[in-house]
C-alpha positions in Angstrom: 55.0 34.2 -73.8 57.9 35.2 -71.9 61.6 34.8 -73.1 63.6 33.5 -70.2 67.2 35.3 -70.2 70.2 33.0 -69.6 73.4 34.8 -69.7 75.5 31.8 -71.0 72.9 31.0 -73.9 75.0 30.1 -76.9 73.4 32.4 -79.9 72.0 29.1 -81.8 69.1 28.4 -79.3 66.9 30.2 -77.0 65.1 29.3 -74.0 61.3 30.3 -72.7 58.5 29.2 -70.3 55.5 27.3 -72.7 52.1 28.6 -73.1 48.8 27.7 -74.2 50.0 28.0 -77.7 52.8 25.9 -77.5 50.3 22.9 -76.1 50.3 20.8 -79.6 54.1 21.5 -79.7 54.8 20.1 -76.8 52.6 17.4 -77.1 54.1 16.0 -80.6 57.9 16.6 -78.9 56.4 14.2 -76.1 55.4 11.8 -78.6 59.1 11.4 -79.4 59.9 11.1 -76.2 57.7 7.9 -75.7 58.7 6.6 -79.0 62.6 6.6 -77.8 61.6 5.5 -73.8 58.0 3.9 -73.0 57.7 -0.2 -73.0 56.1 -0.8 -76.4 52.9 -2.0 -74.4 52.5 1.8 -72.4 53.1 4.2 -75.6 49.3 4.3 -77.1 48.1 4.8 -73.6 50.9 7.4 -72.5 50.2 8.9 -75.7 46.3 9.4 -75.6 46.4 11.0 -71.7 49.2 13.5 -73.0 47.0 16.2 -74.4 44.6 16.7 -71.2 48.3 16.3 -69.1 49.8 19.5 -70.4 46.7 21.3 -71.2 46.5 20.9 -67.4 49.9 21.3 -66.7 50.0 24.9 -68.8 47.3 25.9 -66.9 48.8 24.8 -63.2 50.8 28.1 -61.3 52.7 24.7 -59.7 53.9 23.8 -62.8 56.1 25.2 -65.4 57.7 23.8 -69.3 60.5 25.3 -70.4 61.1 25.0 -74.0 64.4 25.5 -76.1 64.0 26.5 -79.8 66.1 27.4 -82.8 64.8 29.2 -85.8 61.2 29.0 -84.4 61.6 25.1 -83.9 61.0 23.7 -80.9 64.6 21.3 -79.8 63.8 20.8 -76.5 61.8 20.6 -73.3 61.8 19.6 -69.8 58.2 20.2 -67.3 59.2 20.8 -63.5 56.9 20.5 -60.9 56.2 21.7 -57.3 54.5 18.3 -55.6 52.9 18.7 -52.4 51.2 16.9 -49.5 52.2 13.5 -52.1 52.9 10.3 -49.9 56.3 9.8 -50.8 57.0 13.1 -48.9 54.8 13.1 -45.9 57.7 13.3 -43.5 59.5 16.1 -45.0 58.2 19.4 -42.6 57.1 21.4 -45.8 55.4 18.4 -47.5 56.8 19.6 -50.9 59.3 19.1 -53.7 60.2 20.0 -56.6 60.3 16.8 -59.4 61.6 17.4 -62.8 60.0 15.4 -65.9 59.9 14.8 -69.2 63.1 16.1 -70.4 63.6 15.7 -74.1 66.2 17.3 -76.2 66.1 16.1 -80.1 69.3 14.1 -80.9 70.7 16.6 -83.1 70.7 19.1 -80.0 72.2 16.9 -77.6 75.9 17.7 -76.1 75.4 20.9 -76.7 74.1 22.5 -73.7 70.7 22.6 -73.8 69.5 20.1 -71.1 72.0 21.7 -68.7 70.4 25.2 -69.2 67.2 23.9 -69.2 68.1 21.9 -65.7 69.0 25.0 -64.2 66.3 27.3 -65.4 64.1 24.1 -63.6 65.9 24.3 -60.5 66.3 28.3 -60.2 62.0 28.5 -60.7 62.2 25.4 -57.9 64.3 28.3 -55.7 62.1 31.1 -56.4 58.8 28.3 -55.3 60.8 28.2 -51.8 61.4 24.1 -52.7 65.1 23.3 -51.4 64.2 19.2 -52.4 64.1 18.1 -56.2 64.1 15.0 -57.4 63.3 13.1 -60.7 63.1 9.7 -62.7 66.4 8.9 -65.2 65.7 6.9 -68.4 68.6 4.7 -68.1 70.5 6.3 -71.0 70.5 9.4 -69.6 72.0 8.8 -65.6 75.4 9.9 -66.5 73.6 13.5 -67.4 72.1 13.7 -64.5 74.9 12.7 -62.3 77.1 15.6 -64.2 74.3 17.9 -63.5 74.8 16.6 -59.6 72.2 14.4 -59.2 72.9 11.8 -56.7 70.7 8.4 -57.0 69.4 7.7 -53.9 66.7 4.7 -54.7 66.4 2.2 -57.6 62.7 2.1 -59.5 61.9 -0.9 -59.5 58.4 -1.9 -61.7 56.4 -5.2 -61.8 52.8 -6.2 -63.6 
């Protein structure tokens, strides 16, 4: 595993890319994640297709996890992709983008940095892809962190069954 270097990293946390080690890690911090966010009626489901996700995911060179930890805990987490030839972007000339997903940071951690780091180590790996787009999906509780990140909402989801 590599330890990524950020050179305002407060001293109580560090930051790295996820390997195949880190998959059931990752997967139980996800659980959380769809505990606090999924409709009651999508968590089992979300839940069950998580381990093949990021067993695939860990294994893709167009995706990367970035994961935060403190005293060999994990605290954080945020997946970043590079999406390509995907409908929603067939009239952009490079047919790419970058979409960042499945941010979690556990509530203890919050306000204290560690999204916003992990946010910019997502959009500097974007850079280094050659992706200039990004976007991303907001739970509704968390818009005002990605507005001060300077993300602009540019659609509404909307979702019917």
């Amino acid at each position: 595993m590599v330890l990524v270097s950020i050179e305002e990293s407060p001293p109580d946390f560090h930051v790295r890319v996820a390997g195949p080690a880190d998959h059931a890690q990752v997967v139980a911090l996800l659980e959380e994640l769809f505990d606090e966010i999924a409709p009651p009626e999508d968590r089992a489901s979300c839940k069950q297709a998580l381990g093949p996700d990021i067993a695939q995911a860990l294994a893709s060179p167009d995706v990367r996890l970035f994961l935060a930890e403190h005293q060999g805990q994990l605290i954080a987490l945020v997946r970043v992709d590079v999406l390509s030839n995907t409908a929603a972007f067939r009239l952009r000339a490079d047919r790419r983008c970058g979409y960042i997903d499945q941010m979690v940071v556990r509530p203890a951690w919050r306000r204290r940095a560690v999204g916003r780091q992990l946010m910019q180590l997502c959009e500097g790996w974007l850079r280094q892809q050659g992706v200039s787009h990004c976007m991303l999906h907001a739970a509704p509780k968390a818009l005002s962190f990605y507005t001060r990140a300077g993300y602009q909402s540019t659609r509404e989801l909307f979702k019917k069954l």
